[in-house]
CHARMM internal coordinates of N, CA and C (Angstrom, degrees):
IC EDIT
DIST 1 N 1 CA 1.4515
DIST 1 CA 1 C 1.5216
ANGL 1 N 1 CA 1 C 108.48
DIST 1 C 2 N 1.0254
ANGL 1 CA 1 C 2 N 114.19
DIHE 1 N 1 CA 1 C 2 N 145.29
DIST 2 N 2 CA 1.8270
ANGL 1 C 2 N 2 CA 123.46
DIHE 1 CA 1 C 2 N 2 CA 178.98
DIST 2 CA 2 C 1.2260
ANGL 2 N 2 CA 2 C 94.83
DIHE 1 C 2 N 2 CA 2 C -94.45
DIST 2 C 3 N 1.9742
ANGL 2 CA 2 C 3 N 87.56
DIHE 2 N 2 CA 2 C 3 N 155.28
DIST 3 N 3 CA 1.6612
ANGL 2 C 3 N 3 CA 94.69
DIHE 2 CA 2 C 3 N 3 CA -178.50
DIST 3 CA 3 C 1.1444
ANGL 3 N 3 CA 3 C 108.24
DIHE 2 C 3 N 3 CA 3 C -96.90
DIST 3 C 4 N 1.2786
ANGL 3 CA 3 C 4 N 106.55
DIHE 3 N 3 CA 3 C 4 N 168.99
DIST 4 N 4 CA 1.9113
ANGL 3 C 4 N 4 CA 117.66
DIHE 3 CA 3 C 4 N 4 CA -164.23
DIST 4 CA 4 C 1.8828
ANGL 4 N 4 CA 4 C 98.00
DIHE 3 C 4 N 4 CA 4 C -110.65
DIST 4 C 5 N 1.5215
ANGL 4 CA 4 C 5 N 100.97
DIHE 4 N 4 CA 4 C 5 N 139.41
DIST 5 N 5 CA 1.1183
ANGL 4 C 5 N 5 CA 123.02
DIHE 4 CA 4 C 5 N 5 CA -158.89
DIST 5 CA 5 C 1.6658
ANGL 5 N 5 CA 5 C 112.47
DIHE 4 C 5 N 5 CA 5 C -116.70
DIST 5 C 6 N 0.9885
ANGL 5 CA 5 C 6 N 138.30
DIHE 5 N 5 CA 5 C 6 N 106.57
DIST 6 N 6 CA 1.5652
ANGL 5 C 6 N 6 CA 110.04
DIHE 5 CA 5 C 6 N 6 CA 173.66
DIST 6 CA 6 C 1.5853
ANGL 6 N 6 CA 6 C 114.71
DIHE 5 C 6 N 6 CA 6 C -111.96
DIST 6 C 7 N 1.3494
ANGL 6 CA 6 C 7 N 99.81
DIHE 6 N 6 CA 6 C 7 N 122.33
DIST 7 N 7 CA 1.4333
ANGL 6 C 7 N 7 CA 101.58
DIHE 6 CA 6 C 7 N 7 CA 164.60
DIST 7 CA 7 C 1.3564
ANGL 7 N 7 CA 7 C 133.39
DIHE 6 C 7 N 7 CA 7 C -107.54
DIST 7 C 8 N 1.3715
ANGL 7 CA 7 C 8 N 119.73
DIHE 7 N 7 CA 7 C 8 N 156.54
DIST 8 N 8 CA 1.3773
ANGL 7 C 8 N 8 CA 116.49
DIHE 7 CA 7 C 8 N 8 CA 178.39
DIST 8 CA 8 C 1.5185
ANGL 8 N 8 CA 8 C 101.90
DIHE 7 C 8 N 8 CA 8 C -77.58
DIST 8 C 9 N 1.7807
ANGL 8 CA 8 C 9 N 125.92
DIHE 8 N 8 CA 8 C 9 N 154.87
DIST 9 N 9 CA 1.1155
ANGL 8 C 9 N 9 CA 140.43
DIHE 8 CA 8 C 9 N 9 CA 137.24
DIST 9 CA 9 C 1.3180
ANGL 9 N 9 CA 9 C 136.99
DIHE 8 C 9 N 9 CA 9 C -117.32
DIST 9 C 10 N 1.2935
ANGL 9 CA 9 C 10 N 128.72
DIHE 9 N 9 CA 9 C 10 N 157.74
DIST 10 N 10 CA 1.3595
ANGL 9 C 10 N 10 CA 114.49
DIHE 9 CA 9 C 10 N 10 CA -175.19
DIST 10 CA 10 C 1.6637
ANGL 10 N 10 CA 10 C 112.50
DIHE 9 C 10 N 10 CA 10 C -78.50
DIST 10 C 11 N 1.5408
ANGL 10 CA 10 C 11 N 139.21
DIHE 10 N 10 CA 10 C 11 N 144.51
DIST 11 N 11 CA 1.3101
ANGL 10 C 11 N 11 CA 143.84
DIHE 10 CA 10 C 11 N 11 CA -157.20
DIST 11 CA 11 C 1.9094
ANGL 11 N 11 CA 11 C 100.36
DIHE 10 C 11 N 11 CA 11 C -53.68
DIST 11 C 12 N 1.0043
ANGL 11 CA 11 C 12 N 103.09
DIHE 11 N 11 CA 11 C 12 N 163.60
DIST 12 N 12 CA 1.7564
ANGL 11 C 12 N 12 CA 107.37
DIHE 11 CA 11 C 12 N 12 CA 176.68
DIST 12 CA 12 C 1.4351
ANGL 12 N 12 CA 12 C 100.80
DIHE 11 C 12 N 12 CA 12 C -150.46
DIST 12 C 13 N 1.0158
ANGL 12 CA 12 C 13 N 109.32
DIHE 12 N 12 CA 12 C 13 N 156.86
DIST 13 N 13 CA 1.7612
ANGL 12 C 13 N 13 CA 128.45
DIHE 12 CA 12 C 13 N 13 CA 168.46
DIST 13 CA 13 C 1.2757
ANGL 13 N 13 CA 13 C 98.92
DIHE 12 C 13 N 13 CA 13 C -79.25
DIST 13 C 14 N 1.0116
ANGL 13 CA 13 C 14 N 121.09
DIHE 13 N 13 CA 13 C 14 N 150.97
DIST 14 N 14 CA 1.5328
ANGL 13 C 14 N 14 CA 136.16
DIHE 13 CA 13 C 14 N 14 CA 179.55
DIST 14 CA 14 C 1.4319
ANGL 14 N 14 CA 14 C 122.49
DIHE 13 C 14 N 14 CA 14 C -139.46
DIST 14 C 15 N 1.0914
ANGL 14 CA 14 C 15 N 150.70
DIHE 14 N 14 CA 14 C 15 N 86.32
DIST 15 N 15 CA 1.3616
ANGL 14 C 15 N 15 CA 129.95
DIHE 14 CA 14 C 15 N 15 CA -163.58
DIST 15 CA 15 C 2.3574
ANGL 15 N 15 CA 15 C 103.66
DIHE 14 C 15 N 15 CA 15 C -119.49
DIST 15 C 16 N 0.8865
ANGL 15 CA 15 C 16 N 91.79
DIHE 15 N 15 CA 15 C 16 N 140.04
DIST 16 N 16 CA 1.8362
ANGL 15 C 16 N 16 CA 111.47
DIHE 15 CA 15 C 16 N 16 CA 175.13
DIST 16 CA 16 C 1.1210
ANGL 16 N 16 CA 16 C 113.85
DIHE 15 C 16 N 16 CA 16 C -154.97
DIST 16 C 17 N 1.3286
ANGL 16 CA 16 C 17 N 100.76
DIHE 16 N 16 CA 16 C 17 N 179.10
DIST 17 N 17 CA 1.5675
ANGL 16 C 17 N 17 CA 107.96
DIHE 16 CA 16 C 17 N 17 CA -161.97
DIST 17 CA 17 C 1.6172
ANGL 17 N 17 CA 17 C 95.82
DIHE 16 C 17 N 17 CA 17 C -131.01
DIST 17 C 18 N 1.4179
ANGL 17 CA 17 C 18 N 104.81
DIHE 17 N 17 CA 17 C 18 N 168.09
DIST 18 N 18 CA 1.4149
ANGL 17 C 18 N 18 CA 120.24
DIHE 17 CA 17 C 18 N 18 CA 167.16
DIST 18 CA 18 C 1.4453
ANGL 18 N 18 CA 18 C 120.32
DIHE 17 C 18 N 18 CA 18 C -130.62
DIST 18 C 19 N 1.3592
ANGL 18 CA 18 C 19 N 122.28
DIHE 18 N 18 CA 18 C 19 N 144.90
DIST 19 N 19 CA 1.5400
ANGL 18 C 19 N 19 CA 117.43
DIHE 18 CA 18 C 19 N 19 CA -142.41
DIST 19 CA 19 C 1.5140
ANGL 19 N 19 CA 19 C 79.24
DIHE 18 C 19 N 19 CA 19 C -178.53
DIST 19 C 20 N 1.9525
ANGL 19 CA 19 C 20 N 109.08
DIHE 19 N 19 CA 19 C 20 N 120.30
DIST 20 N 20 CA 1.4924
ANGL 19 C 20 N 20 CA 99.90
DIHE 19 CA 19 C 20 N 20 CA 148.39
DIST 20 CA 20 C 1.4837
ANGL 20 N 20 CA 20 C 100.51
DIHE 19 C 20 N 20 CA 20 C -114.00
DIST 20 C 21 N 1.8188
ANGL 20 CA 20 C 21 N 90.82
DIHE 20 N 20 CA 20 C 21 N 153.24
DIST 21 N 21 CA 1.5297
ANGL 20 C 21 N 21 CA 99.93
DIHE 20 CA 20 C 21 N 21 CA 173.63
DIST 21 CA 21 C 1.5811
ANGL 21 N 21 CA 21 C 91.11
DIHE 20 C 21 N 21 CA 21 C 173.27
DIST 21 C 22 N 1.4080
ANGL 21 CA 21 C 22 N 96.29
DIHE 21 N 21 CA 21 C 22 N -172.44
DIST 22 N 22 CA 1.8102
ANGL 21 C 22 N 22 CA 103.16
DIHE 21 CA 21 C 22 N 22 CA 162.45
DIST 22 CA 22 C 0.9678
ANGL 22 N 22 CA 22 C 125.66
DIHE 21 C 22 N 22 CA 22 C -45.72
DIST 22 C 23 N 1.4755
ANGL 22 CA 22 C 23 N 127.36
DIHE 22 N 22 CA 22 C 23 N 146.83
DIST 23 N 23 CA 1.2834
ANGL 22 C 23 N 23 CA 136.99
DIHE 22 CA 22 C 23 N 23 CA 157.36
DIST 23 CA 23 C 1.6037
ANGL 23 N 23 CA 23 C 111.57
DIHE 22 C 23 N 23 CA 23 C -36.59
DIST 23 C 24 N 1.2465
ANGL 23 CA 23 C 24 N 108.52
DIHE 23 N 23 CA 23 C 24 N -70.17
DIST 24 N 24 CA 1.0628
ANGL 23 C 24 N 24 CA 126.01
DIHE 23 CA 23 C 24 N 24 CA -169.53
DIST 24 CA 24 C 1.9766
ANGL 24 N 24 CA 24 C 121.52
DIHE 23 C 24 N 24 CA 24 C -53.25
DIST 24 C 25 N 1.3482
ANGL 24 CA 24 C 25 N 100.14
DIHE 24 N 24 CA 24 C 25 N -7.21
DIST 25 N 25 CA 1.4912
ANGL 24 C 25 N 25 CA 125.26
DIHE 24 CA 24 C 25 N 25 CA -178.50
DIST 25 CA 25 C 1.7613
ANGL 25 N 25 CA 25 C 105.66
DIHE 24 C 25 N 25 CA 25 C -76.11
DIST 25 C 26 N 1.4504
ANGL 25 CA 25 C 26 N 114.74
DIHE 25 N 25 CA 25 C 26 N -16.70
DIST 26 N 26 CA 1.5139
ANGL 25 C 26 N 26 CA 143.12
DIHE 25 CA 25 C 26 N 26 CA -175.53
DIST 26 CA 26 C 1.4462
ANGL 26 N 26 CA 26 C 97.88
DIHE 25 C 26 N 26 CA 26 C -59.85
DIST 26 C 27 N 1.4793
ANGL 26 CA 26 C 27 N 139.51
DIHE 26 N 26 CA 26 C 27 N -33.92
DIST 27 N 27 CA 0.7394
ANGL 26 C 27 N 27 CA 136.61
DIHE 26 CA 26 C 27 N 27 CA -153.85
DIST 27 CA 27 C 2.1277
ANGL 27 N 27 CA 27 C 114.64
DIHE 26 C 27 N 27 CA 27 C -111.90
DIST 27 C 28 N 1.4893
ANGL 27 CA 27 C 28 N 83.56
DIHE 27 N 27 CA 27 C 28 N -3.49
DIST 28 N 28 CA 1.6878
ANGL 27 C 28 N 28 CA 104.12
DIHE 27 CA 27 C 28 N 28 CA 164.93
DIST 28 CA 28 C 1.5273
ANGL 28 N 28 CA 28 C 110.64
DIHE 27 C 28 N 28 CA 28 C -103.73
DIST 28 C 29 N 1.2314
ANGL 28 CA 28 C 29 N 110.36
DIHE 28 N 28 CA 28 C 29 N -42.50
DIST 29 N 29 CA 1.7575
ANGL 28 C 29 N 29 CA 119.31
DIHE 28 CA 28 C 29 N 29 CA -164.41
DIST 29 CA 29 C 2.1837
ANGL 29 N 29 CA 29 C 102.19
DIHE 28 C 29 N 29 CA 29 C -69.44
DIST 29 C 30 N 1.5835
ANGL 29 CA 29 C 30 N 98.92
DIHE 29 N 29 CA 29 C 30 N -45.83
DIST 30 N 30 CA 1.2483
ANGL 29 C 30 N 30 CA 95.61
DIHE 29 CA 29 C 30 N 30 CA -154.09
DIST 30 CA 30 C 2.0993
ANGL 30 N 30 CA 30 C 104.55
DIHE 29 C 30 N 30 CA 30 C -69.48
DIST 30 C 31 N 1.4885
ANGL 30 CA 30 C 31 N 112.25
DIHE 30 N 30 CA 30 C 31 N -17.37
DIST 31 N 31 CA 0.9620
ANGL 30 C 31 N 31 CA 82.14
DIHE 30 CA 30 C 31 N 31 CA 168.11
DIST 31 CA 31 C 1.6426
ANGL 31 N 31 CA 31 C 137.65
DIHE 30 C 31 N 31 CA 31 C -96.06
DIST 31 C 32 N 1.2149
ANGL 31 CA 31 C 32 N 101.37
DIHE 31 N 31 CA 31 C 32 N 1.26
DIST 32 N 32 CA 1.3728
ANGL 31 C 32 N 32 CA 123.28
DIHE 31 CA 31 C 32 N 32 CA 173.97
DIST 32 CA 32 C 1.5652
ANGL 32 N 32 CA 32 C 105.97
DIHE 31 C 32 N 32 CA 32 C -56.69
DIST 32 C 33 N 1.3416
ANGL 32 CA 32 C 33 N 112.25
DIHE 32 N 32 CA 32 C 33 N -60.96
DIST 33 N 33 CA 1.7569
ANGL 32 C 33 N 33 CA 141.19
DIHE 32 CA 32 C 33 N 33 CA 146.35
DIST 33 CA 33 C 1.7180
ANGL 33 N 33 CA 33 C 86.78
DIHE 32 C 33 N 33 CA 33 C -0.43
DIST 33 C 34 N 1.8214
ANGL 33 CA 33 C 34 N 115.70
DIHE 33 N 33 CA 33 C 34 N -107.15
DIST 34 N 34 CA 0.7445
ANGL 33 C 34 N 34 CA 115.07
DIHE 33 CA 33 C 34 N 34 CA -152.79
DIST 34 CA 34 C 1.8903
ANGL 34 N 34 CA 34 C 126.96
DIHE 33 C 34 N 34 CA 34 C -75.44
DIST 34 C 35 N 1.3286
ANGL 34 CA 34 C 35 N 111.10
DIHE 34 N 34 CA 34 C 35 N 5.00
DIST 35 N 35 CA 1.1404
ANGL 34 C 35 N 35 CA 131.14
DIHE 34 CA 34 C 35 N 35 CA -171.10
DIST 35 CA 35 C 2.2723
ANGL 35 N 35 CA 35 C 92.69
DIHE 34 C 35 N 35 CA 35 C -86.59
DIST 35 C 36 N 1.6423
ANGL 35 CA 35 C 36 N 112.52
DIHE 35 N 35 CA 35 C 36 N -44.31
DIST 36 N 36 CA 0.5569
ANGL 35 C 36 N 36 CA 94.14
DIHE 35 CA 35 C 36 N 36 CA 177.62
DIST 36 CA 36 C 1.6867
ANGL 36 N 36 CA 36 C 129.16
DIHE 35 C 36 N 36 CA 36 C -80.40
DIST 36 C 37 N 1.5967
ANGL 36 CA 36 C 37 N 109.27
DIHE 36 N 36 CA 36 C 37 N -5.37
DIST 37 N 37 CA 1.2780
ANGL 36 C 37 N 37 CA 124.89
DIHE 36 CA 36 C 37 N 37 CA 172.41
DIST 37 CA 37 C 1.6319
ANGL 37 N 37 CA 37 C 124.94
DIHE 36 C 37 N 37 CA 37 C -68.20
DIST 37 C 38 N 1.7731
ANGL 37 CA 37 C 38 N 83.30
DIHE 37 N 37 CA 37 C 38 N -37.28
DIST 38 N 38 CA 2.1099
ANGL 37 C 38 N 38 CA 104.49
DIHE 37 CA 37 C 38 N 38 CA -179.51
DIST 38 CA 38 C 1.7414
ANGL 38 N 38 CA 38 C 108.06
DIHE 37 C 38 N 38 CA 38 C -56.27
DIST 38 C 39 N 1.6607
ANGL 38 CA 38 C 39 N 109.16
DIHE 38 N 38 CA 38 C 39 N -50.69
DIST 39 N 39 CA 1.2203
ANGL 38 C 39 N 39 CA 131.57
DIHE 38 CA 38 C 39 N 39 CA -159.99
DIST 39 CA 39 C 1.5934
ANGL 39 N 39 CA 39 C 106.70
DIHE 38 C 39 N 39 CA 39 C -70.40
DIST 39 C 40 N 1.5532
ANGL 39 CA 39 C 40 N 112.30
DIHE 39 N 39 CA 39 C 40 N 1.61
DIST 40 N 40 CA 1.4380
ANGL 39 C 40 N 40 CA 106.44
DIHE 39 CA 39 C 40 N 40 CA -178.55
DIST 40 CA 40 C 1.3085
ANGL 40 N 40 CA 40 C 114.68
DIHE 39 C 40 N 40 CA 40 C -152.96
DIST 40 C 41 N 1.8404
ANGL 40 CA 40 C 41 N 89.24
DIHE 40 N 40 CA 40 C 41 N 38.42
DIST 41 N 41 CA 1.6946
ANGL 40 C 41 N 41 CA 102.30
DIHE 40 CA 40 C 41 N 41 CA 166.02
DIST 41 CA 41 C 1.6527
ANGL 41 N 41 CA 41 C 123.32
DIHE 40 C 41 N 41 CA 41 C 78.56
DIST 41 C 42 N 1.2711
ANGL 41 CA 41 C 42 N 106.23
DIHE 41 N 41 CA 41 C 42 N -20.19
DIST 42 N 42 CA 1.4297
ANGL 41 C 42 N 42 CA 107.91
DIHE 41 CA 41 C 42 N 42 CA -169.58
DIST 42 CA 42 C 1.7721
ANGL 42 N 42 CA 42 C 113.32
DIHE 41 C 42 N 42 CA 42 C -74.07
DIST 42 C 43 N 1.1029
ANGL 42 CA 42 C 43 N 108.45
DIHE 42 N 42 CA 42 C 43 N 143.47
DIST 43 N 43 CA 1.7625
ANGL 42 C 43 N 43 CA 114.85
DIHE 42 CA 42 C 43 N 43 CA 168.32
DIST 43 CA 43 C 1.5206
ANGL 43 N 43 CA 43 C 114.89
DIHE 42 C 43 N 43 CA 43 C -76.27
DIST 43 C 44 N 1.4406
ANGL 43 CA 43 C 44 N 100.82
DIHE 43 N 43 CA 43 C 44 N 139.52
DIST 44 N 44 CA 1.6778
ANGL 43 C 44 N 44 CA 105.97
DIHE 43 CA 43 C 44 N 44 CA -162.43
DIST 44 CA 44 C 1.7608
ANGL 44 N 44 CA 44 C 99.86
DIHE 43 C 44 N 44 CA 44 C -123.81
DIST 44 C 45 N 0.9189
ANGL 44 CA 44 C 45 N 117.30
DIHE 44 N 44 CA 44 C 45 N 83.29
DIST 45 N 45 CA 1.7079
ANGL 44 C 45 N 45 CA 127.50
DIHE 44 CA 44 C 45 N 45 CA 170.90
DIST 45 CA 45 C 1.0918
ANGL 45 N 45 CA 45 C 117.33
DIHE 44 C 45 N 45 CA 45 C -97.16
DIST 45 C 46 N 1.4676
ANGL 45 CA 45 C 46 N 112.35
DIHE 45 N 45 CA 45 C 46 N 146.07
DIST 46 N 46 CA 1.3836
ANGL 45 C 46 N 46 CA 130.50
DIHE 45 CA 45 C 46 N 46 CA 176.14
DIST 46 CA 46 C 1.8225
ANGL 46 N 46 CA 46 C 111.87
DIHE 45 C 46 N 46 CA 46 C -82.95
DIST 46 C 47 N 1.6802
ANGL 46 CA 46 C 47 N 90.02
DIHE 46 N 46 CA 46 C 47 N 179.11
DIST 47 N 47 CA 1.1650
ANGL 46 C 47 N 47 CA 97.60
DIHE 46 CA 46 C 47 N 47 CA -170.31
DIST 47 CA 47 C 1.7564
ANGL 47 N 47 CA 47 C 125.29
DIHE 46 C 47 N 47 CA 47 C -66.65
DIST 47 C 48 N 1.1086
ANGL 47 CA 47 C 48 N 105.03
DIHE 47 N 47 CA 47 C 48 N 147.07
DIST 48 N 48 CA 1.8267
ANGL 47 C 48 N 48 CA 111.04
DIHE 47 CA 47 C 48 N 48 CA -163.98
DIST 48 CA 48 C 1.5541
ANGL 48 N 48 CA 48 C 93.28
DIHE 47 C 48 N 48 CA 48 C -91.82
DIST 48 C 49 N 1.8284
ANGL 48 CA 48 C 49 N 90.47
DIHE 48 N 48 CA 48 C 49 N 131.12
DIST 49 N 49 CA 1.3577
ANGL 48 C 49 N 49 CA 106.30
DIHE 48 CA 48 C 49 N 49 CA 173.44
DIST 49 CA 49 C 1.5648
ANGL 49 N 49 CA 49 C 124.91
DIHE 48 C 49 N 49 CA 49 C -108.46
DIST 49 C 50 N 1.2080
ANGL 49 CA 49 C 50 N 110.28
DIHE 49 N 49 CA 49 C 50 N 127.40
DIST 50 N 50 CA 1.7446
ANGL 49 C 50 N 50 CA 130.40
DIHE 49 CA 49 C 50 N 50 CA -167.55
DIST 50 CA 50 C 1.5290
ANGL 50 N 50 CA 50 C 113.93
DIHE 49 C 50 N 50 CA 50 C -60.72
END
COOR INIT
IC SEED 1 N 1 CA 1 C
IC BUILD
């Protein structure tokens, strides 16, 4: 097992959606997701590696 680490970060905006349905529906919703994220300037980064 790996050891567990906690770090501080500085606060972030976060924005998602909620949607029930198929899994497979992931692949209509998420770009809507980021199209509506593109359209209002914001930076869209992935997850930070340790």
């Amino acid at each position: 097992m790996d050891d567990i680490s906690v770090i501080e970060e500085k606060p972030k905006l976060v924005v998602g959606i909620r949607k029930r349905g198929y899994y497979k529906e992931i692949a209509i919703i998420l770009p809507q997701l980021f199209e509506y994220v593109m359209n209002r300037g914001a930076k869209i980064s992935g997850m930070k590696r340790l």
